[in-house]
C-alpha positions in Angstrom: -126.7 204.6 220.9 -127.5 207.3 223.4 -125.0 208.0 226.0 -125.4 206.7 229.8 -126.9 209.1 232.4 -125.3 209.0 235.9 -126.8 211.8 237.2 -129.8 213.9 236.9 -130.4 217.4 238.5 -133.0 219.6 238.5 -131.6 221.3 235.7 -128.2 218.8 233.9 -127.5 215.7 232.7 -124.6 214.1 234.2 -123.7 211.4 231.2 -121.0 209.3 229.5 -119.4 211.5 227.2 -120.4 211.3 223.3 -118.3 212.0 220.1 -119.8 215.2 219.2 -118.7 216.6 222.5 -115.2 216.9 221.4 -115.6 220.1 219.5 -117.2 222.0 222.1 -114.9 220.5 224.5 -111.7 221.5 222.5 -113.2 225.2 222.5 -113.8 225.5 226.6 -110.5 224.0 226.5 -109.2 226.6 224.5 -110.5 229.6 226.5 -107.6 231.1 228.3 -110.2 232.4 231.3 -111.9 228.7 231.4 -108.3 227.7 232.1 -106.7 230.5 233.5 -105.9 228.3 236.8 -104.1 225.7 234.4 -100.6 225.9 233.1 -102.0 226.6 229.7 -104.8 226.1 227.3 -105.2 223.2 225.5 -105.0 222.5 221.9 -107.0 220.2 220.1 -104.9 217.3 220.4 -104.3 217.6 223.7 -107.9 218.1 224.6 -109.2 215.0 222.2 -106.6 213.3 224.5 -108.5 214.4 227.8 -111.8 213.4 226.7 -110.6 209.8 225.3 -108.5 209.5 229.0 -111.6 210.8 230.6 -114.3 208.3 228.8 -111.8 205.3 229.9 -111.8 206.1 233.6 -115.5 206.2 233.5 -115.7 202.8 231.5 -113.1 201.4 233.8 -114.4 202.3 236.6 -118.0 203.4 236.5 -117.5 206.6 237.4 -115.4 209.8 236.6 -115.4 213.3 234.9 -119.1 213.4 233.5 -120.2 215.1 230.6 -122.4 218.3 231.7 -126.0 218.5 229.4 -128.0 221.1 230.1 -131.5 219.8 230.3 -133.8 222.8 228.3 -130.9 223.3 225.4 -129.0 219.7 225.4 -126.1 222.0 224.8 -122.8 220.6 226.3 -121.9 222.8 229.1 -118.1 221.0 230.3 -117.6 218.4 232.8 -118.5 218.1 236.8 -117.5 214.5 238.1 -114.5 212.5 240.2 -111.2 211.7 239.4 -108.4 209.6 241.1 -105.4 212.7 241.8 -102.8 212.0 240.0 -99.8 212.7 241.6 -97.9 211.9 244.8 -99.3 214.2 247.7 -99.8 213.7 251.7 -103.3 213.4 250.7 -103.3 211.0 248.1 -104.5 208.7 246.8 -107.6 210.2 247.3 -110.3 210.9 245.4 -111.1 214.1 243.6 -114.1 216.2 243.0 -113.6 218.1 240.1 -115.5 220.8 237.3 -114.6 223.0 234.4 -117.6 224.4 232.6 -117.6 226.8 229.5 -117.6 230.7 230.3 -121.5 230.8 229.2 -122.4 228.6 231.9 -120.5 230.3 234.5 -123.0 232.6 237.5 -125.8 230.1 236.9 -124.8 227.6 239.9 -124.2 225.0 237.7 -120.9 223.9 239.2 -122.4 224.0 243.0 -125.8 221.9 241.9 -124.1 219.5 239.7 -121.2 218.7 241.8 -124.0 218.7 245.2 -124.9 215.9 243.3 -122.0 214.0 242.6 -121.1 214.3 246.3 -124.2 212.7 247.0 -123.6 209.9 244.9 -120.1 209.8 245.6 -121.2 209.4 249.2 -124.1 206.8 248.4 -123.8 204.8 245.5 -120.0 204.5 245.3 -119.9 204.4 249.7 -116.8 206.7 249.5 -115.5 207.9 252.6 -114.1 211.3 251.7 -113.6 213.5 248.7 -111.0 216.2 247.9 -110.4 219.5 246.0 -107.8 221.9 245.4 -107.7 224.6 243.7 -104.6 227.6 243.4 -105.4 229.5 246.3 -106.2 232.5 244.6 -109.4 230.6 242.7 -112.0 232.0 244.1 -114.6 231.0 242.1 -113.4 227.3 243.0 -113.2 227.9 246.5 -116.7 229.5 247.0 -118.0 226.2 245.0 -115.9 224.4 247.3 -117.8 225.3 250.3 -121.0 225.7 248.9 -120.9 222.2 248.5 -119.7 221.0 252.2 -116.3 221.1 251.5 -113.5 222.5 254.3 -110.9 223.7 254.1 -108.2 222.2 255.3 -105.3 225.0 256.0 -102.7 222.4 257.2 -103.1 220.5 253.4 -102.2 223.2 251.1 -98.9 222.5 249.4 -97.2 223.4 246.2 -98.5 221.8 243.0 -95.6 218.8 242.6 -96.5 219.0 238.3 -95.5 222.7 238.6 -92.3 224.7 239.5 -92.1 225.9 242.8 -92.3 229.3 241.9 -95.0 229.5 239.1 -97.8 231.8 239.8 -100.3 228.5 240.2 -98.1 226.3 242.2 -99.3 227.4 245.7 -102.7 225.2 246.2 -105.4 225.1 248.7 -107.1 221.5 249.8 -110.5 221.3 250.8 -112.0 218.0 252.0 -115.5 216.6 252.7 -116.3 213.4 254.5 -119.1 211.3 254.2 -120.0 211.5 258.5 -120.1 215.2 257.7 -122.5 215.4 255.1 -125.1 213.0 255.8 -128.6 214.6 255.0 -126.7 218.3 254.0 -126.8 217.5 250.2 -130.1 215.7 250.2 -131.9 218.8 251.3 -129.6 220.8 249.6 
């Protein structure tokens, strides 16, 4: 049975996740410069135990962390999508907008059009009022997507990672927000 689609760009496939995605997901997972703004890499356990966590979310509630097809190779690319946070924060709860594509897709605006996308039908389909993202503030990479996509950033929301000691080199994060009033007709054209 072929998996869902969500959401369709110009060039991905934003769909349920599929079986044979765990290998290449395991391997992105893997890569200590995909997750170099992570506490560590995953193993293969641990990153089986993402994607099953993952694929429940988006049955349970319709929506999530999406599997990322690219349309001309069908290759499996990582995941762009939304997630509940999941930890106690002045923020929260709130509701994430998230990505973590392999290295080979990295410099081809990927992230930006497939997350544009997801803001849209965050904002749309799901009627959400806001979505956040945050990032350690020295992610630049995240950041630039961040605001390529409407975000803000909000300086008076950055706070210490609560999963992470105080003083590891991650635990200092940056929030950016996005409300729905603010991006009316800003993605659409975008």
């Amino acid at each position: 049975m072929p998996a869902s689609v969500h959401i369709e760009t110009d060039r991905l496939i934003l769909r349920d996740w599929r079986d044979d995605d765990a290998e290449p997901f395991a391997s992105l997972n893997a890569d200590a410069r995909v997750m170099e703004f992570f506490p560590k890499a995953l193993t293969r356990p641990e990153s089986d135990a993402a994607m099953a966590r993952i694929r429940a979310f988006i049955r349970d509630h319709g929506y999530g962390l999406y599997a990322v097809e690219e349309k001309s190779s069908g290759a499996f690319l990582g995941y762009i999508g939304l997630s509940s946070v999941p930890f106690v924060a002045p923020f929260a709860p709130a509701t994430e907008i998230g990505w973590r594509l392999a290295r080979a897709a990295w410099g081809c605006g990927y992230a930006t059009e497939g997350a544009r996308a997801v803001v849209g039908d965050a904002f749309g389909r799901l009627a959400l009022s806001e979505l956040v993202s945050f990032t350690a503030e020295w992610n630049m990479r995240s950041r630039r997507v961040m605001e390529k996509i409407g975000m803000w950033h909000d300086p008076d929301g950055s706070f210490l990672h609560p999963l992470l000691p105080p003083a590891h080199k991650l635990a200092r994060h940056v929030l950016y927000r996005v409300q729905a009033s603010g991006i009316a007709g800003s993605i659409a054209g975008a």
